[in-house]
C-alpha positions in Angstrom: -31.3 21.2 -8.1 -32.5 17.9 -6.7 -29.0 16.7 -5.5 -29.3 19.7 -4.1 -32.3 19.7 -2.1 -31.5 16.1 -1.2 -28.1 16.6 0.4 -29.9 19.8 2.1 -32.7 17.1 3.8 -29.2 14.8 4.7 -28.0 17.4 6.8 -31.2 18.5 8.5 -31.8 14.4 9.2 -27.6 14.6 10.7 -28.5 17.7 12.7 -31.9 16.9 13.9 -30.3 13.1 14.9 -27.4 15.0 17.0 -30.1 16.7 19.0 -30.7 13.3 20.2 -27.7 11.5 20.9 -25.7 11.6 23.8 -21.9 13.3 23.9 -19.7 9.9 24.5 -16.8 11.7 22.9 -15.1 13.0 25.5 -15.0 10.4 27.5 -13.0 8.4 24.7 -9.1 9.0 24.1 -9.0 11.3 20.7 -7.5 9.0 18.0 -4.7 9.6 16.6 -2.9 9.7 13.0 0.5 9.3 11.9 0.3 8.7 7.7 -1.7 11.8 6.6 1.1 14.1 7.5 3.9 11.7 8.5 3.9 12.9 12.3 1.1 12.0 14.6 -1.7 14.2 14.6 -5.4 13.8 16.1 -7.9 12.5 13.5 -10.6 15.4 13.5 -7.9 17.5 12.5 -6.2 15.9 9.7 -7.8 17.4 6.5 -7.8 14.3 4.8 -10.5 11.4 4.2 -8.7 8.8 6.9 -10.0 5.7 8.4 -8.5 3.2 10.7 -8.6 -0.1 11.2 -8.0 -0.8 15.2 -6.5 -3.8 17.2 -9.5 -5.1 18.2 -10.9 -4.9 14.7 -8.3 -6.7 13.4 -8.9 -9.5 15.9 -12.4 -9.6 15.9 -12.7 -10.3 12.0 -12.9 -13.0 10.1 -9.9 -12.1 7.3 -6.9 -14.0 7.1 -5.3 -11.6 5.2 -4.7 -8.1 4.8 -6.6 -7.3 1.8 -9.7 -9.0 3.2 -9.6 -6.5 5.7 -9.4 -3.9 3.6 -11.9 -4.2 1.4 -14.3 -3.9 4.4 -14.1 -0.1 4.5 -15.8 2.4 2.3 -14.2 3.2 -1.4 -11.7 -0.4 -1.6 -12.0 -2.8 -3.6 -10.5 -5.6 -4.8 -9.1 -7.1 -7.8 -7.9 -10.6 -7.8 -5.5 -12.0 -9.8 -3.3 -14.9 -9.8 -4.0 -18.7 -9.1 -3.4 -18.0 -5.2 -4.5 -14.4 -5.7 -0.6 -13.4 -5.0 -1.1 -10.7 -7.7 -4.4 -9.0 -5.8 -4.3 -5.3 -5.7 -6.4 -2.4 -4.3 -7.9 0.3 -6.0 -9.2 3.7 -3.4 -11.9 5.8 -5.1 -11.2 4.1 -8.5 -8.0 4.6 -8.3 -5.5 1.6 -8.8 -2.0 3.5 -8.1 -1.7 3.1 -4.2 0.9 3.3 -2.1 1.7 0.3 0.6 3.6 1.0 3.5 5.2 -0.9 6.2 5.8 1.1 9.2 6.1 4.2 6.9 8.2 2.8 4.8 7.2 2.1 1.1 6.1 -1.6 0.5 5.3 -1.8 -3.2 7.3 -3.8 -5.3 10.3 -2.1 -7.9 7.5 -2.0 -10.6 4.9 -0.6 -8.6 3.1 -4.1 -7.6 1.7 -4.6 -4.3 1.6 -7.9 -3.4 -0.4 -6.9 -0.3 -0.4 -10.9 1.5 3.5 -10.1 2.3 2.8 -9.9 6.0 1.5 -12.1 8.3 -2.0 -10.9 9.3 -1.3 -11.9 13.0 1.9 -9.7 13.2 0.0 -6.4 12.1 -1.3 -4.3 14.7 -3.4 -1.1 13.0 -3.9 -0.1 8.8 -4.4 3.7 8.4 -6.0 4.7 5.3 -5.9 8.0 3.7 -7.8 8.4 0.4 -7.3 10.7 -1.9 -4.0 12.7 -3.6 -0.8 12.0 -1.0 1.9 13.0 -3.8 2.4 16.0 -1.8 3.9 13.9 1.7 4.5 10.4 0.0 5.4 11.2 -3.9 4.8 9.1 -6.6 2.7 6.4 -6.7 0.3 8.0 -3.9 -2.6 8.9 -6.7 -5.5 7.0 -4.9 -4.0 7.4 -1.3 -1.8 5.4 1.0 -2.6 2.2 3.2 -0.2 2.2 5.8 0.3 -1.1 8.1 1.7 -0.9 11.5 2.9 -3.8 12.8 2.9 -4.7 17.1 5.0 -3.7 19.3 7.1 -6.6 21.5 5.0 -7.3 24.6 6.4 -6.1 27.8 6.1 -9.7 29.2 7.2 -12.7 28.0 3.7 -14.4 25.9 3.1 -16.3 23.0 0.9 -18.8 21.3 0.8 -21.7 19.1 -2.3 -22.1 16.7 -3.5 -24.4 14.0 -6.5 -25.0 11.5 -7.9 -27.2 8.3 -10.6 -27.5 5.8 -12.0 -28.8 2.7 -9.4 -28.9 -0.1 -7.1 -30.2 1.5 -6.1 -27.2 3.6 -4.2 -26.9 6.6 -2.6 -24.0 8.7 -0.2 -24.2 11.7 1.5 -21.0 13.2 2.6 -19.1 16.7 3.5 -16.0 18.2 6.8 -15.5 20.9 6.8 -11.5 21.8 8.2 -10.1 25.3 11.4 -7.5 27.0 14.0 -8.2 28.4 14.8 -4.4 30.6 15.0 -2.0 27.3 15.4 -5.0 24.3 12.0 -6.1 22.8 11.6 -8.6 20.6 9.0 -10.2 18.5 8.5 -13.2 16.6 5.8 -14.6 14.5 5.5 -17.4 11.2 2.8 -18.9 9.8 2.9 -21.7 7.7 -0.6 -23.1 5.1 -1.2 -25.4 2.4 -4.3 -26.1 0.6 -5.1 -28.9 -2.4 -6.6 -25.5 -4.0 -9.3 -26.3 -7.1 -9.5 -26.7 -10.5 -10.6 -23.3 -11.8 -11.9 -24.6 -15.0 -15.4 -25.7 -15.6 -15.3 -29.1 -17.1 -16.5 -27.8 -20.8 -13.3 -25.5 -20.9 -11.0 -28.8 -20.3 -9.2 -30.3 -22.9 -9.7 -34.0 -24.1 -6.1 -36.3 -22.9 -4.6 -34.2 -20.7 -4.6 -35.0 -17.0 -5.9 -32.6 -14.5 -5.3 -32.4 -11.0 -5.9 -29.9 -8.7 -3.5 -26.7 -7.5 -1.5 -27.0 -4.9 -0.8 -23.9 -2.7 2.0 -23.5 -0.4 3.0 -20.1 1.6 5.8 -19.4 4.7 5.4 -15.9 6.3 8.0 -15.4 9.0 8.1 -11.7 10.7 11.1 -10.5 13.5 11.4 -7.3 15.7 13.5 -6.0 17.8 12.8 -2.3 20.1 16.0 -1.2 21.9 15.6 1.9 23.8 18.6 3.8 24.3 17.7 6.6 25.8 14.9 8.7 27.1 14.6 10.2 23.8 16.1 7.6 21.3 15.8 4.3 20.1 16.3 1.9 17.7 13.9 -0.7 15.7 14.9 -3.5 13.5 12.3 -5.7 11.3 12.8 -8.6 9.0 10.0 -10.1 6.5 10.2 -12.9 4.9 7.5 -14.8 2.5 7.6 -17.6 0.4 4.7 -18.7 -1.9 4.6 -21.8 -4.3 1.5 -22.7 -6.7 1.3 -26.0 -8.4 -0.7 -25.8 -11.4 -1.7 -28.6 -13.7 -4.6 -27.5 -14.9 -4.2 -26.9 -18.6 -3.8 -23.1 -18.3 -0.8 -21.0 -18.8 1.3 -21.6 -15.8 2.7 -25.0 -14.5 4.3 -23.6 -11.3 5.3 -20.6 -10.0 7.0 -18.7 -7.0 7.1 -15.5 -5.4 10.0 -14.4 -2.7 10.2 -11.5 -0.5 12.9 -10.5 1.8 12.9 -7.2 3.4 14.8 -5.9 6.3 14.0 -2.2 7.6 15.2 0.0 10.3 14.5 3.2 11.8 16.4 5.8 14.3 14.1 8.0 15.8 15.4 10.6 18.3 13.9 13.9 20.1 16.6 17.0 20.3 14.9 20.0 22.5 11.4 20.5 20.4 12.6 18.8 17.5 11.4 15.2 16.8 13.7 13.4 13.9 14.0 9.9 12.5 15.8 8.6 10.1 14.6 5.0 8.7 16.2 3.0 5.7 14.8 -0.6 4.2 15.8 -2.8 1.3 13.0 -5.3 0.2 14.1 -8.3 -2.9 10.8 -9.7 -4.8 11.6 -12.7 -7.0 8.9 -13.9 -9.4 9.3 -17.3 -11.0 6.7 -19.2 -13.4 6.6 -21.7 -16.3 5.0 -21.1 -19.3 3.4 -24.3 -20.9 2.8 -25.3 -24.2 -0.7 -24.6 -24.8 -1.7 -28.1 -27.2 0.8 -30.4 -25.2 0.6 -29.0 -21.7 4.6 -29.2 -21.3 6.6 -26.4 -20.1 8.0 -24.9 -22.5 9.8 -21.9 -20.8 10.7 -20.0 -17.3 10.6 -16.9 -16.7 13.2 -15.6 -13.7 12.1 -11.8 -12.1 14.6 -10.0 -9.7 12.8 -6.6 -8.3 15.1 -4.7 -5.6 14.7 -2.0 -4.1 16.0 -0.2 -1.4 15.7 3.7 -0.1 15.9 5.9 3.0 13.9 8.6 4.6 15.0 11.3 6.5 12.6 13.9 8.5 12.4 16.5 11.5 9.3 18.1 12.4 8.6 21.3 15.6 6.3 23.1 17.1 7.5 26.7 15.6 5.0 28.6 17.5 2.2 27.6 19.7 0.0 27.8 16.2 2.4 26.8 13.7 4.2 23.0 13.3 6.7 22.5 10.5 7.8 19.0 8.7 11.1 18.5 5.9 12.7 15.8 5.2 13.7 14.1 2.3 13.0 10.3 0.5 16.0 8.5 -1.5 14.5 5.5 -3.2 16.6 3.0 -5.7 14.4 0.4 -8.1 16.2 -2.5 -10.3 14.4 -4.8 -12.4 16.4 -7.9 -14.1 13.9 -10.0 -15.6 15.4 -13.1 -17.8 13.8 -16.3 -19.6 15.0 -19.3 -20.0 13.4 -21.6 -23.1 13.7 -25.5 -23.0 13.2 -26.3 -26.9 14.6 -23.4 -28.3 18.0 -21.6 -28.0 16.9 -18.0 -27.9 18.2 -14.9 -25.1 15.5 -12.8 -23.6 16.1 -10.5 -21.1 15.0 -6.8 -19.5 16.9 -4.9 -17.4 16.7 -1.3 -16.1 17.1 1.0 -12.7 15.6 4.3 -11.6 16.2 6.4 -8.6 14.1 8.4 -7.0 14.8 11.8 -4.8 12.0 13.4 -3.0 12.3 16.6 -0.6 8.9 17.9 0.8 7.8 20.3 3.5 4.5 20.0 5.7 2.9 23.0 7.6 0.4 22.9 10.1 -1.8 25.9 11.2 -4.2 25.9 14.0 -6.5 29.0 14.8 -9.6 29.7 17.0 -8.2 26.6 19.6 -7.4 24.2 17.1 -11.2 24.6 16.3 -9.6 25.7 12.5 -6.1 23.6 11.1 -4.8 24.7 7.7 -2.3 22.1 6.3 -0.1 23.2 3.4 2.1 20.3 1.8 4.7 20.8 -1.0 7.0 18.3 -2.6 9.4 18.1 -5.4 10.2 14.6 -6.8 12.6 13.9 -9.1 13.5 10.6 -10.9 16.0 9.0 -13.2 15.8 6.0 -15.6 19.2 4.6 -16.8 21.5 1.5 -17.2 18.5 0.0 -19.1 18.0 -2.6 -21.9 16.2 -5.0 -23.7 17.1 -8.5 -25.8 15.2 -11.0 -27.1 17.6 -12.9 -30.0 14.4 -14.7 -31.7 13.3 -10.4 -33.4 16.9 -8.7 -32.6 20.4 -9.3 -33.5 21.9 -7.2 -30.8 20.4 -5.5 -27.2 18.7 -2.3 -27.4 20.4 0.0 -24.7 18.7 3.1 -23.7 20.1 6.3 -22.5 19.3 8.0 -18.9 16.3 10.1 -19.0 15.0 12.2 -16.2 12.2 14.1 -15.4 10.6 15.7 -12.2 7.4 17.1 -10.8 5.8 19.4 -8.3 3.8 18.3 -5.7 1.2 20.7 -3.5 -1.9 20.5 -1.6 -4.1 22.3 0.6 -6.6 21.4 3.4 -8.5 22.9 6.0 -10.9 21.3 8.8 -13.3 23.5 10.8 -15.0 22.0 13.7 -18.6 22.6 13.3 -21.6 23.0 16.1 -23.2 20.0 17.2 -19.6 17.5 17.2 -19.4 17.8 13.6 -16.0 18.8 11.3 -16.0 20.4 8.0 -12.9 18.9 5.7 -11.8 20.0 2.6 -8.6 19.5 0.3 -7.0 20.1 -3.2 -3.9 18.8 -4.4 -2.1 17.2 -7.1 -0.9 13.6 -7.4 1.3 11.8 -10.0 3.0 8.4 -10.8 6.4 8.6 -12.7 6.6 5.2 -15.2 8.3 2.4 -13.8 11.2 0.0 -15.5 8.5 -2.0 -16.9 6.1 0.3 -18.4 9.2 2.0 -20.2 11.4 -1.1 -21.1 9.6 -4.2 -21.3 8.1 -6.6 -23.9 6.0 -9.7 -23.9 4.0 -11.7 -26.0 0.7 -13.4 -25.9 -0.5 -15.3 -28.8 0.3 -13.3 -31.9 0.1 -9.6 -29.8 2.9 -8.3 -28.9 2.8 -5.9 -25.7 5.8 -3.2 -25.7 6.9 -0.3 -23.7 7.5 2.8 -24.1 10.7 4.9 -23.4 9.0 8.3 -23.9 6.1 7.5 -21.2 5.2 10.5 -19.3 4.3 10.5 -15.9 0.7 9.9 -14.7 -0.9 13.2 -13.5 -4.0 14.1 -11.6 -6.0 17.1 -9.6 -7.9 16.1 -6.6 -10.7 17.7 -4.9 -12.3 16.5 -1.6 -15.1 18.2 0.3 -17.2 16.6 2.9 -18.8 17.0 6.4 -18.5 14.2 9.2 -20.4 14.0 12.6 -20.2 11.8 15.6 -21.8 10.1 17.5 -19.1 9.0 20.3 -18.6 5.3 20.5 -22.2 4.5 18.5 -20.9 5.8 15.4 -20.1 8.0 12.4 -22.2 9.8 9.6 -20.3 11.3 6.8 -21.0 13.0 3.8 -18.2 13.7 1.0 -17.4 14.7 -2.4 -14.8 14.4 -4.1 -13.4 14.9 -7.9 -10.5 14.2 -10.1 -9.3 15.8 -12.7 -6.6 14.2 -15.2 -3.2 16.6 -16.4 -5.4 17.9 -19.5 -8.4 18.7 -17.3 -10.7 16.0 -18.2 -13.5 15.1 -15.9 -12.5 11.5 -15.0 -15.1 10.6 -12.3 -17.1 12.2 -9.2 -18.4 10.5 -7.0 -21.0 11.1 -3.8 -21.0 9.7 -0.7 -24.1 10.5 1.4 -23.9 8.4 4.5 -20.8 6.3 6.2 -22.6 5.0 9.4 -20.2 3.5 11.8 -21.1 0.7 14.5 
């Protein structure tokens, strides 16, 4: 009864404020969304929690990467990991399974990782972030939500720019920027190179007596292309390439000597208008390859290196119309392809270990929009059927077995919906509620492979079921024109067997 009475006063406080304030809104541009629903969509009417990080934002800050932009905004956080934090990851609401895109295209890794300092800060343009279940648009992996990052667009004229920096530990960054047109060709361009003497993470009581120790040595490349060719009108054509390149050099009696992580990812899209009917069709293949050197824990000498390949490549078909003047209808379809061939190689030992495995992934969904009483009331209704299939997988390591065990294809599938509704409210406010369900099918690693540390050994698990999860989302949101934002939400989520895994309240979100 006192949460009650206490969210009651919030409200009276909002309302009482709004009496107050000046009406700024309509003289600003509505903003518009494009991940919620995958077509673009004006943000007061997109049923789920969304927030967007702008242009000038991005410029403005402080972060030199994209996950310490993220964790600026309301329910991120950040869990670091790594000697160069290569292995950070997000978690939304709690939640640690979300989805990266690139332009709309997935981002994570085969195994679900997502290496989120893959892209040059500089070359990014906007981050969308919806929170909550996006199964029902994105498929799996979408449990927490999706953080979507758009990259620029080539400048009409021709501009660039040439920056460098240093600082303690030995750290120095040099990169630059070339973007302009030439009549309908765009092009863009932009690399970054830093190094840094890094630290010793461990405090001097943790160090052990004879062995030298010197501090880690940090070396990233990101290089980012694009090209923009209109064709017609109503077509055109875009073409991206990614490429990153990060080295540690470790001496500091730990674990891992050195170690290097590759990406290369291309991606295009075809997007074309036909009468009322907007369609693209976009296709990407992204390779991650993960090397490291296991030491010797008394002696400090490598004693093994482990070699990771993780490909994966997919396509993404989708046409969405205006049916009637209330009514606008989404399909497509997602193909997705995921190979893991992880190998190690051991210096003092003859012994074989390796893990292999590929999945595919098929998704077909359908989005409907609704709008009533002058787009003052917008039902959304989402449904999605994924399907997946493990196979061609197997697992050696000659030191425990005397042959590879092989696995047999498996599949499995799962339905996807969800509901939401916004209702603009008196007094520039919008009521927003949602309920859907969310899942995240295993990936090669979770069903496949094993590693050791120390005497435990950590193995998978070929009869894994798929993550499963009911989310609930409720909340009221008024503005305040450019000066701000004050929102209130709940939301809940309930694991496959209906256990209560966490609620959490929001009161206030104000907005500057």
């Amino acid at each position: 009864m006192k949460q009650v009475k206490f969210v009651l006063c919030i409200f009276t406080l909002i309302f009482a404020f709004a009496a107050f304030a000046q009406a700024q809104e309509a003289a600003e541009l509505e903003k518009i969304v494009v991940t919620a629903t995958r077509t673009p969509e004006v943000l007061r009417n997109v049923s789920s929690s969304v927030s967007i990080i702008e242009k000038d934002e991005i410029e403005n800050s402080t972060a030199r990467t994209v996950d310490d932009l993220l964790i600026r905004k309301e329910g991120i956080t950040l869990r670091k990991a790594g000697i160069s934090h290569t292995d950070n990851k997000i978690t939304l609401r709690g939640l640690g399974n979300v989805l990266i895109l690139i332009d709309g295209l997935p981002a994570n890794d085969a195994v679900g990782g997502q290496q989120l300092d893959n892209l040059p800060l500089e070359s990014v343009k906007r981050i969308e972030i919806v929170r909550g279940a996006a199964s029902a648009v994105y498929g799996s992996e979408a449990m927490g939500g999706v953080v979507n990052i758009i990259t620029k667009k080539p400048e009409k004229r021709l501009q660039g720019y040439i920056d460098g920096g240093g600082g303690n530990l030995d750290t120095y960054q040099a990169g630059g920027e070339l973007s302009g047109s030439y009549k309908d060709l765009g092009f863009l361009f932009t690399a970054k190179r830093e190094e840094t003497g890094g630290y010793i993470p461990l405090r001097p009581e943790k160090r052990k007596s004879g062995i030298s120790y010197e501090d880690i040595d940090v070396h990233t490349l990101e290089q980012f292309g694009k090209l923009n060719y209109k064709i017609t009108a109503d077509s055109d054509i875009n073409f991206q390439l990614l490429r990153t390149y990060n080295h540690v050099d470790n001496n500091t009696g730990t674990k891992n000597l050195m170690s290097d992580r590759d990406r290369d990812r291309v991606q295009g899209s075809y997007n074309l208008r036909i009468g009322e009917i907007d369609s693209s069709l976009k296709c990407f293949y992204q390779k991650d390859n993960f090397t490291y050197n296991s030491l010797k824990s008394k002696t400090n000498i490598p004693e093994s290196e482990m070699d990771s390949d993780r490909d994966l490549w997919g396509i993404s078909l989708q046409a969405s119309r205006d049916i009637t003047d209330f009514w606008k209808l989404t399909a497509g379809v997602d193909y997705k392809n995921a190979e893991l061939d992880t190998a190690y190689e051991y210096y003092f030992e003859t012994r074989d270990r390796r893990t292999e495995g590929k999945q595919d992934y098929w998704g077909p969904f359908l989005q409907n929009r609704f709008s009533f009483l002058d787009q003052r009331l917008n039902l959304h209704l989402g449904l999605r059927y994924d399907t997946w299939r493990s196979h061609d997988a197997k697992n050696f390591d000659s030191k425990y077995q005397t042959a590879p065990t092989e696995y047999g294809s498996s599949s499995e599938g799962a339905i996807n919906p969800k509901l939401g509704l916004t209702y603009e409210l008196p007094w520039d406010s919008t009521l927003r509620a949602s309920a859907g369900r969310a899942f995240r099918a295993p990936t090669i690693m979770d069903l496949y492979y094993t590693w050791y540390y120390g005497a435990t050994t950590y193995a998978g698990n070929p009869d894994l079921d798929p993550e499963d999860m009911r989310s609930y989302d409720i909340g009221v949101e008024k503005r305040f024109g450019a000066k701000g934002t004050i929102s209130i939400r709940f939301f809940l989520k309930l694991s496959g067997y209906g256990k209560l895994e966490g609620k959490k309240w929001r009161l206030c979100k104000w907005i500057v």
